[in-house]
N, C-alpha and C positions, 0 to 999 in steps of 0.2 A: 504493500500500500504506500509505502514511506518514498518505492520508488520511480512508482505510478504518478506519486503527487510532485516527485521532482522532475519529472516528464511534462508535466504540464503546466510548470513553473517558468521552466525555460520556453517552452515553446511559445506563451505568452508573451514574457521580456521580447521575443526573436519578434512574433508580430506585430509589439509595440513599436521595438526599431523599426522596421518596413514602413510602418504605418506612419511614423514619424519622418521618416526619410520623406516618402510621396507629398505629405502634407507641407513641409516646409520648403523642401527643393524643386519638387516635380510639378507640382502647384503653379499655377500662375497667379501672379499677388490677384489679380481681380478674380479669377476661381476662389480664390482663398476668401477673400471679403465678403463675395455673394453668399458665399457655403456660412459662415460667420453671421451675416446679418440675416438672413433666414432663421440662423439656429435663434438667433435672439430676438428677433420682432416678429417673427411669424411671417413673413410675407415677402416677395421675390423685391432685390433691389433692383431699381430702374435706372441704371448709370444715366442712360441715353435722353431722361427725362426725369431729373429728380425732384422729387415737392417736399419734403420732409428738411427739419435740419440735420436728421440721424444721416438719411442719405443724402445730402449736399457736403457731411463730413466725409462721408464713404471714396467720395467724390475728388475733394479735394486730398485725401489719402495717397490716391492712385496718380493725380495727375499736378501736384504742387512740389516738386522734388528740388527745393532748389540746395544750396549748402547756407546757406544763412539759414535754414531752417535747422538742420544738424547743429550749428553754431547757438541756436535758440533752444535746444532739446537739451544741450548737455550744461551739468546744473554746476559745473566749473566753470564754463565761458561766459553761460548768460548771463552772472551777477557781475563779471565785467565788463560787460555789454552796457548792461544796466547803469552799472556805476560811472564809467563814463559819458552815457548820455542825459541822464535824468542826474546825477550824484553820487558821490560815497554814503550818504548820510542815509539811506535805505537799502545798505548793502548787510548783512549778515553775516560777521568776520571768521573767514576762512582759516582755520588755526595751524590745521596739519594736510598734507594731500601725497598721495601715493599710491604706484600702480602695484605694489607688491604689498600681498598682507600683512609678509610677518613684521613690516613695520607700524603696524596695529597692536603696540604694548603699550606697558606703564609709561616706561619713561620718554617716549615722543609724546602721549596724551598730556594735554591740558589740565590743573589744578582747578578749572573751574567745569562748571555742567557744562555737558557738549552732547552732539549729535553725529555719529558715525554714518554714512547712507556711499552709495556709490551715485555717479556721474549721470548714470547712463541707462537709467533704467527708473520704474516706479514701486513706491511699497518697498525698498530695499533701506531699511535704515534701524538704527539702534540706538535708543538713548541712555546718557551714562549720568546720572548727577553726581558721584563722587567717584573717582575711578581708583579711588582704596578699597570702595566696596567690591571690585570685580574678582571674583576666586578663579576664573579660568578666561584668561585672555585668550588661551589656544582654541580654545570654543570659539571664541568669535573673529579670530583668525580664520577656521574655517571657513566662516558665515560670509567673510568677507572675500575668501578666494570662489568659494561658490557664485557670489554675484559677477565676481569678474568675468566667469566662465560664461556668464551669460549677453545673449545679442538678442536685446529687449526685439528688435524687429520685428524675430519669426514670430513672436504672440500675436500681434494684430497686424504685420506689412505695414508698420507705420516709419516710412522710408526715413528718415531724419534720426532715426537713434540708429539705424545701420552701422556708418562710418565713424560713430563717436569714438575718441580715444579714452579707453574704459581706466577710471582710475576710482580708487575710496577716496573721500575727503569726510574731514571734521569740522565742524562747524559750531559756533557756537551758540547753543540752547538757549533759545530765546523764554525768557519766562519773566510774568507780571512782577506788579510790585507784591503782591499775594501769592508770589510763589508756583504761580500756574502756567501752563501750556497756552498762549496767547488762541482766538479763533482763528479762522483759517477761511481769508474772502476769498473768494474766487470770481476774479470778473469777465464775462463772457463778452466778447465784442464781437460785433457785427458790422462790419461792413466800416470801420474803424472805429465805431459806437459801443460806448457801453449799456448793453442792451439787458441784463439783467445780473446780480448778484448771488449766488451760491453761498450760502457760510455753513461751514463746520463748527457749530457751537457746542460747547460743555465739555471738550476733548478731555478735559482733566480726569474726570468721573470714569472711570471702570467700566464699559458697555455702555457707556450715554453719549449716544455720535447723534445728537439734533442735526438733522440739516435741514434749514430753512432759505427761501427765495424771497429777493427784494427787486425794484426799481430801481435806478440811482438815483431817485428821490427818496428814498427809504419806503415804498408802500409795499405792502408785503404781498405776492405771489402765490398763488395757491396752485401749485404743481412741480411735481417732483423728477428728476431726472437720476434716476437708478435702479436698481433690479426690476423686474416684471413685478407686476400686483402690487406695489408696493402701496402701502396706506398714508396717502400726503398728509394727515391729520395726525396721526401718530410721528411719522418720520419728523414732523415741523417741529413740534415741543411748543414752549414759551416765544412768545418771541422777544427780539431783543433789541437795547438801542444801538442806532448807529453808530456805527464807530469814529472817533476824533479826526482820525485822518482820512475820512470817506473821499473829500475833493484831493488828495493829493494822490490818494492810489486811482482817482478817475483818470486823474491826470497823466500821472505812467503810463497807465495802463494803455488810454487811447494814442499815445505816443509812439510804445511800441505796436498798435493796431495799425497804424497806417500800413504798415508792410504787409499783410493779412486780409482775405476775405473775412474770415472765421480766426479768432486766437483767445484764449483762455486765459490770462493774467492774474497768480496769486501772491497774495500779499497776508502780514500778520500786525495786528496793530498790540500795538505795547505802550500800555498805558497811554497812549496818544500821538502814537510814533507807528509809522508806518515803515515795514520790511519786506522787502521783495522774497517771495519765494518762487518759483519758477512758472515757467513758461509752457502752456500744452496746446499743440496745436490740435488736436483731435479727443475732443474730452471722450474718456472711458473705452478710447478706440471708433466710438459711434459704435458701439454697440449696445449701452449701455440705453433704458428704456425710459422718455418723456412721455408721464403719464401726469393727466390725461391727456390722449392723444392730441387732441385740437391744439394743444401748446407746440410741438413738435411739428404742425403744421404751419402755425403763426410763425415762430422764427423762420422757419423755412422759406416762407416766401419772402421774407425782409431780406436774407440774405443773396446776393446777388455774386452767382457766380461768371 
């Protein structure tokens, strides 16, 4: 039995690889998008005729490839970007940066709270608030050669983290005067406009990820842009007030939108101070589901491809 089940252990792994091979390489990025945006909206995308903003992201996916976008993806260049066109003074100081993990120990780490993430990819990051507390840096050594391995691309063909030169950087951990994880706006532009606001509220709290939608007047938004079914009533929470520095991240924000049909611009305000955090030109890949629908048609048509 024990050898029947290692029989069919492997044979799995074997057509995982295959299957992983055909998917990523054999694949044509637009096979790959249509199969993707199917599996997640239910419905065939229309390159040739798009109305939605899911598919006008889809869109501009496939056919926006320049290298200033590469330049905009990777979260080492773009706060230089940033810093020299808007300022230093909403930059997020870069502490330590390296293509090789095992310089991820004690002694390069910072004496103050910091944040480990790589370059080149999303969801890759680790925060340290005392790095006396760390019992196994080798652990996160791993974690961090693991990210390296990775070419954020093949997950959704989003052509701009392709070429990025993949490094770790440390950053330092932005937090209140309360000792907390600042919100996390995110502003969606259209067409060079900021056309509505994202925030990730409450991040502090342990399983309490608020996300709520605004105007850039501050009116609040009743629909939600993430998983299917999602309940915009529950996902919203509280709502909250606007943050100090709302006109200066508008400001950015639409600065760096000239260059862009569609661009995503986040920022974290601290205590009244606005910080750039990076740059997405294709939120959630466009795969990600704006519910209720009619909202994903409204942007859709304002943006002009």
């Amino acid at each position: 039995m024990q050898r029947d089940s290692n029989i069919v252990c492997f044979c799995s792994m074997k057509l995982k690889k295959i299957y992983r091979f055909f998917k990523y390489h054999l694949w044509s990025d637009e096979f790959y998008v249509k199969r993707n945006f199917y599996k997640s909206h239910g419905y065939k995308l229309d390159l040739n005729n798009p109305q939605t903003l899911c598919e006008k992201i889809q869109w501009l996916k496939l056919h926006d490839r320049r290298d200033f976008n590469t330049l905009c993806a990777d979260k080492y260049l773009a706060p230089q970007y940033i810093g020299e066109k808007f300022g230093q003074d909403c930059i997020v100081p870069i502490l330590f940066s390296t293509d090789n993990c095992k310089d991820i120990c004690f002694e390069n780490m910072p004496d103050i709270p910091f944040i480990i993430k790589s370059n080149h990819a999303s969801g890759q990051y680790y925060i340290v608030k005392d790095k006396r507390d760390v019992k196994d840096w080798r652990k996160i050594q791993l974690m961090c050669r693991k990210w390296l391995d990775v070419n954020y691309y093949w997950f959704d063909k989003e052509w701009q983290y392709k070429n990025i030169q993949r490094r770790i950087i440390v950053e330092k951990l932005l937090l209140t005067s309360k000792g907390e994880i600042p919100n996390d706006y995110k502003l969606h532009c259209i067409n060079g406009k900021v056309q509505f606001i994202y925030v990730a509220a409450q991040r502090q709290k342990l399983g309490c990820k608020h996300r709520l939608m605004y105007s850039p007047k501050w009116e609040p938004l009743m629909f939600a842009w993430d998983g299917k079914n999602v309940n915009v009533a529950e996902l919203r929470g509280e709502e909250i007030e606007f943050p100090q520095s709302l006109s200066r991240m508008i400001e950015i924000a639409e600065g760096v939108a000239q260059n862009f049909r569609y661009v995503r611009v986040d920022f974290y305000d601290v205590d009244g101070k606005p910080y750039f955090g990076e740059i997405t030109l294709h939120d959630g890949g466009g795969n990600d589901v704006i519910e209720p629908e009619e909202w994903d048609l409204k942007w859709g048509k304002m943006l002009k491809l």
